[in-house]
C-alpha positions in Angstrom: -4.5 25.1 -61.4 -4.3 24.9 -57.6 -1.0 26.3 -56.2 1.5 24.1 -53.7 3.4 26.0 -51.6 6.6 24.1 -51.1 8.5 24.6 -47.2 11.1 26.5 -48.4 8.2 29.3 -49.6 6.4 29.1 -46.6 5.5 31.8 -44.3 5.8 32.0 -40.3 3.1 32.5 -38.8 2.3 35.0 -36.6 2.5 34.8 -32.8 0.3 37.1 -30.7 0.5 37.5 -27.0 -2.1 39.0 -24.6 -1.0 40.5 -21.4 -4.3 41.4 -20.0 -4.9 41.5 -16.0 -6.4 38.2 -14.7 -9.6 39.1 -13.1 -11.2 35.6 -12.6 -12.1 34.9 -9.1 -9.2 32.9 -7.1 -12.0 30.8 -6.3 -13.1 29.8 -10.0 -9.1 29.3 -11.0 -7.8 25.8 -11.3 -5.9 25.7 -8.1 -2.5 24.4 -8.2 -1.0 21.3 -6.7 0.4 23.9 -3.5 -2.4 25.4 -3.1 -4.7 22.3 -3.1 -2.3 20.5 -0.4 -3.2 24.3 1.5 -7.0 24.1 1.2 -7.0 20.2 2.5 -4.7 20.9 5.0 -7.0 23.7 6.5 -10.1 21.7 6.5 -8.3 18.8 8.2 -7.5 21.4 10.6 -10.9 22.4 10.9 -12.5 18.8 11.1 -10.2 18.3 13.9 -11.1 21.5 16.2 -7.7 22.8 16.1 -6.7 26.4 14.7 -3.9 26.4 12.3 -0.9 28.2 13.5 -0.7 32.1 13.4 1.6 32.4 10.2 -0.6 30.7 7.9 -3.9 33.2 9.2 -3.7 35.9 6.4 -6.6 36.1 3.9 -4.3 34.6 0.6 -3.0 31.7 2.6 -4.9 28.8 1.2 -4.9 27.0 4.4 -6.8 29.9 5.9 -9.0 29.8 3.2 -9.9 25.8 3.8 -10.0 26.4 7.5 -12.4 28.9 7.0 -14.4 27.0 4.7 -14.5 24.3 7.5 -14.0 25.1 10.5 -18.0 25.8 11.1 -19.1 22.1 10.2 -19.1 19.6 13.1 -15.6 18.1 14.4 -15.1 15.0 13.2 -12.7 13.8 16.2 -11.0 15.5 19.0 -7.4 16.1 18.1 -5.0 13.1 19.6 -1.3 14.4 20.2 -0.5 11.9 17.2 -3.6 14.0 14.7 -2.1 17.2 16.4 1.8 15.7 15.1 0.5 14.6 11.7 -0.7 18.0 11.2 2.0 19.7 12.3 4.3 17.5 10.2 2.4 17.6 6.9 2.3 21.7 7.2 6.1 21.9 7.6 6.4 19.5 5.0 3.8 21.8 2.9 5.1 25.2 3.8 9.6 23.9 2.7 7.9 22.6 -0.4 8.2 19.4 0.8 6.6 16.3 -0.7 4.5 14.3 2.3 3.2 10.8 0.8 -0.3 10.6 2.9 -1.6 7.2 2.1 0.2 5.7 4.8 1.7 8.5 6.7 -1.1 8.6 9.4 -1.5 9.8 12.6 -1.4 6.1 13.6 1.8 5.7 11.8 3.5 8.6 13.3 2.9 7.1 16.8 4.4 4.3 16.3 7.6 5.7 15.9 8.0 7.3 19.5 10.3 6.5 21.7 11.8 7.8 25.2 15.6 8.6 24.4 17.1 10.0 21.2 18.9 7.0 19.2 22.2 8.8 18.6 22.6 11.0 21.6 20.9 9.0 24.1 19.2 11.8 26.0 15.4 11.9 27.4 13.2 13.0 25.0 10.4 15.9 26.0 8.6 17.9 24.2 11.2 20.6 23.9 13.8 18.9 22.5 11.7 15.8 20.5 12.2 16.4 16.7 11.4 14.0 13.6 14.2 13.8 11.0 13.8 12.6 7.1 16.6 10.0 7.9 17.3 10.0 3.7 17.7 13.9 2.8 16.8 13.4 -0.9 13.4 11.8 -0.2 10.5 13.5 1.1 7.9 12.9 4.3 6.9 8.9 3.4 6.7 6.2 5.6 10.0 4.4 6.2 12.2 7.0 6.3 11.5 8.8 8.9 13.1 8.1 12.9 11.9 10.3 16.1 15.8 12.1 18.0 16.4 15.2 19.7 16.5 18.6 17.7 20.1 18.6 18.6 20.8 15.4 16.8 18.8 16.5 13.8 20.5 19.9 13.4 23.8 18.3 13.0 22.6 15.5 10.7 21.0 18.3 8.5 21.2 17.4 5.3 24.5 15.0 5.6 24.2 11.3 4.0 25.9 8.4 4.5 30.0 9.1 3.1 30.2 13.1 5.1 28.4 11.7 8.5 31.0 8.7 8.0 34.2 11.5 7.4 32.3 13.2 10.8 32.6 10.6 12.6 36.5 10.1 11.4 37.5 13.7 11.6 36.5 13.2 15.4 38.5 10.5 15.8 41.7 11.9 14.2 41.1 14.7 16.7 42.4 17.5 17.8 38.8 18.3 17.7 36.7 15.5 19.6 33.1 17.1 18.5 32.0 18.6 15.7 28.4 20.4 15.4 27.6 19.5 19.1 28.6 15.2 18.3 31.2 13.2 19.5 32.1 10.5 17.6 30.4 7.6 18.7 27.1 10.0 18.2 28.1 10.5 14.6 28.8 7.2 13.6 25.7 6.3 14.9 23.9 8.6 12.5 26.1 6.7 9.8 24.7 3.5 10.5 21.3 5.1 10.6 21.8 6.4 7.4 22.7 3.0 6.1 19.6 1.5 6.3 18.0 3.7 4.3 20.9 4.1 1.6 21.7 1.1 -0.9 25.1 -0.5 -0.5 26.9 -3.3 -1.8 26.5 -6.7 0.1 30.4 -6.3 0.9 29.6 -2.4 2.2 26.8 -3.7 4.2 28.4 -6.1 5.9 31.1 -4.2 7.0 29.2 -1.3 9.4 28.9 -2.4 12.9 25.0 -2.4 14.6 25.7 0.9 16.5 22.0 1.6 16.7 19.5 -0.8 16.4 16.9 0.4 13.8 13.9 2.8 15.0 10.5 1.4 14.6 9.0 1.3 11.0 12.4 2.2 9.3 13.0 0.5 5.7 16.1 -1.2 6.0 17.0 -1.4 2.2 20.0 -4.3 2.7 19.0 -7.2 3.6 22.4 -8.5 5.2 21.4 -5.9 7.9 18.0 -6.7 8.1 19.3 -9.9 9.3 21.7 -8.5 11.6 18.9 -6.6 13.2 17.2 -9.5 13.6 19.6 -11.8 15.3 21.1 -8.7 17.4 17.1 -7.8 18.8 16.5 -11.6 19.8 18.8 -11.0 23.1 16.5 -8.4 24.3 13.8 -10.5 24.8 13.6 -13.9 26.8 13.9 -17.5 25.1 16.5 -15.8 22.7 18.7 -19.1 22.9 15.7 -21.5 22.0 15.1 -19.3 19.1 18.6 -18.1 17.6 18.8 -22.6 17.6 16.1 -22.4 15.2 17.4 -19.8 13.1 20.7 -21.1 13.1 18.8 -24.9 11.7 17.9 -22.8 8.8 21.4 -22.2 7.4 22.3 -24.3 4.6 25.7 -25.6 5.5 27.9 -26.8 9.0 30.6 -23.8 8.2 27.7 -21.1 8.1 26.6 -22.8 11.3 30.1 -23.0 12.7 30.6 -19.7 11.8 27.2 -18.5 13.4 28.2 -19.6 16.7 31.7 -18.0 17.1 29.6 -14.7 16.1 26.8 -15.4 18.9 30.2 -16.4 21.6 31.4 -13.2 21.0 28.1 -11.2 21.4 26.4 -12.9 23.6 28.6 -12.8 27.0 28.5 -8.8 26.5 24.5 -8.5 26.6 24.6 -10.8 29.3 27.1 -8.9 31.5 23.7 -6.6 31.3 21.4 -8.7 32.3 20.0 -6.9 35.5 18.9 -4.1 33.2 14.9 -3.8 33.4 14.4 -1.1 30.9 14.1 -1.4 27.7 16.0 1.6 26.2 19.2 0.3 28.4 18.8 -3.2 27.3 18.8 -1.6 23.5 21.9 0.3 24.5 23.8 -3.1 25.9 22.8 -4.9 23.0 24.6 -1.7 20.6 27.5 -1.2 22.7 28.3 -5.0 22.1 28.8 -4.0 18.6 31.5 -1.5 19.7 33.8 -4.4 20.2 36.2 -5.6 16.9 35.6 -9.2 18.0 31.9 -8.7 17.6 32.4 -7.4 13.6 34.9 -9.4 13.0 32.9 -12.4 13.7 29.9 -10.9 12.3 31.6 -10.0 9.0 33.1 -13.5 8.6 29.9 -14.8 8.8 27.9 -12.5 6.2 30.0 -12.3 3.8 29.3 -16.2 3.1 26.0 -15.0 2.3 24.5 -13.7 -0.6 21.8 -11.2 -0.2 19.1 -13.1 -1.6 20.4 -16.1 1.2 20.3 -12.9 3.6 16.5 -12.1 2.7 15.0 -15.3 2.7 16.5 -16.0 6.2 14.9 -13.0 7.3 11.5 -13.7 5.9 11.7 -17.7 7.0 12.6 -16.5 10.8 9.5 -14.1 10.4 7.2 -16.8 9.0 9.0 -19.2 11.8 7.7 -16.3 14.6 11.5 -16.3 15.7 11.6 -12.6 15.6 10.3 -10.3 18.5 9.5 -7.7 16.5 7.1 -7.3 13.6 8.5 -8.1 10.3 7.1 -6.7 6.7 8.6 -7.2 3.1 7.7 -4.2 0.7 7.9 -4.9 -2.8 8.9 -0.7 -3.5 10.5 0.2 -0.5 10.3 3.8 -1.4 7.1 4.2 -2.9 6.0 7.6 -2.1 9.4 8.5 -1.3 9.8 11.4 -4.5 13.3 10.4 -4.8 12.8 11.7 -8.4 12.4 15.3 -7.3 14.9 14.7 -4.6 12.0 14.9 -1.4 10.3 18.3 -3.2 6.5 18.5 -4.2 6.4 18.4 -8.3 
């Protein structure tokens, strides 16, 4: 007769643990994600004829250990300023812990976001006081969400979204205090409406926020009603702007959108042209945001939008695109925060 033990008879079984020293070779280990990112990091280093900086030269750093690995083969290209950035970029990203999405975060990428003021404070940029902020705090390095300002800017921003650099901006306004962290207002809303883009609001919400500052090259603007309002706002900074905003006021679908269109475009029009002697390009951006200052502008603009739907919003934007009625570049992602981590809130798993 064979015996059945039944669960209730049943033994647990026995758990042994071995707490022996590791003496494998760090070399022969799996390497970890972290360390991994280290070792590429120090060949790209290498393969670009550039030393790594001082901190990271110690014998158990693994980016010493792939620069050192490397940094004997031939030099694939001479360091550009832009490699020398991305490099930079990817080991601060590496060394917080910081995810860095590396498909299309290139050198070539990252020089396409330069400019020559900061967006919110309006100051000359140099080398001293140039920074590049995550402009979304819970998503890590990834194209889209990233905008060049001064470090000054970027230290008050720290890690403040959307609803505390709005009560910033308010809590300078109510005074008695006129700035808070180094900001005056004005500088402070315009980090909210930087924020904005990046941050998913209701049509309504959208609507509602003023063009303070224009969007920096190869943001993500996740609201289309914006999108649009970027759009229209850059067409006076270029000439034939009236030729064109015709066009793209053909494409709405009824005479009260039309109507209303117009009112919007005699309110901001007159104050960009009061501007029109400005030669460079940074001044005309600044005419052209300052217009947006003005209730009139808003108001008109709000009246307007709000007729819309979002999908009407998109569609306009991508027809004036297709139409070439925009002076600047327009691209539709389908994931507009692929490669952003949001799910680890911007940290390397």
């Amino acid at each position: 007769m064979q015996a059945v033990l039944t669960p209730a008879a049943a033994q647990p079984a026995l758990v042994q643990f071995s707490l022996d020293m590791d003496d494998t070779p760090a070399a022969s280990r799996e390497a970890s994600a972290h360390e991994r990112v280290g070792l590429a990091l120090g060949r790209d280093y290498a393969l670009h004829g550039l030393t790594p900086p001082i901190a990271h030269l110690y014998p158990q750093s693994p980016l010493q250990r792939g620069w050192m690995a490397t940094r004997g083969r031939p030099v694939r290209t001479p360091a550009t300023p832009p490699v020398e950035l991305w490099l930079a970029l990817r080991t601060h990203a590496w060394t917080r812990g910081r995810s860095f999405e590396d498909i299309q975060l290139t050198p070539h990428h990252l020089a396409q976001l330069d400019t020559t003021h900061c967006p919110i404070t309006r100051e000359q940029l140099g080398d001293d006081n140039r920074s590049i902020d995550r402009v979304r705090d819970d998503a890590g390095y990834a194209a889209g969400n990233l905008a060049v300002m001064s470090q000054r800017a970027n230290r008050a921003k720290g890690r403040h979204g959307l609803p505390a650099l709005q009560d910033m901006a308010d809590s300078c306004a109510a005074g008695p205090i006129t700035r808070i962290g180094g900001l005056a207002e004005v500088e402070w809303r315009r980090l909210a409406v930087l924020a904005s883009f990046v941050t998913p609001l209701s049509h309504e919400q959208a609507a509602a926020i003023p063009l303070l500052v224009l969007p920096p090259n190869r943001l993500r603007l996740f609201n289309p009603i914006q999108a649009l309002q970027a759009l229209v706002t850059r067409q006076l900074a270029t000439p034939g702007w009236s030729a064109r905003l015709s066009r793209l006021e053909a494409l709405l679908p009824t005479d009260a959108l039309r109507s209303d269109f117009n009112r919007f475009l005699l309110a901001l029009a007159p104050r960009v042209l009061a501007a029109a002697e400005l030669q460079e390009p940074h001044q005309i951006r600044w005419a052209l945001e300052d217009a947006w200052a003005l209730p009139l502008v808003q108001k008109r603009w709000a009246r307007f939008a709000l007729q819309l739907h979002p999908e009407q919003a998109e569609a306009l934007v991508e027809r004036a695109a297709a139409k070439k009625l925009c002076p600047v570049h327009v691209q539709r992602h389908a994931d507009a925060t692929d490669g952003w981590a949001l799910a680890s809130g911007g940290y390397a798993t």
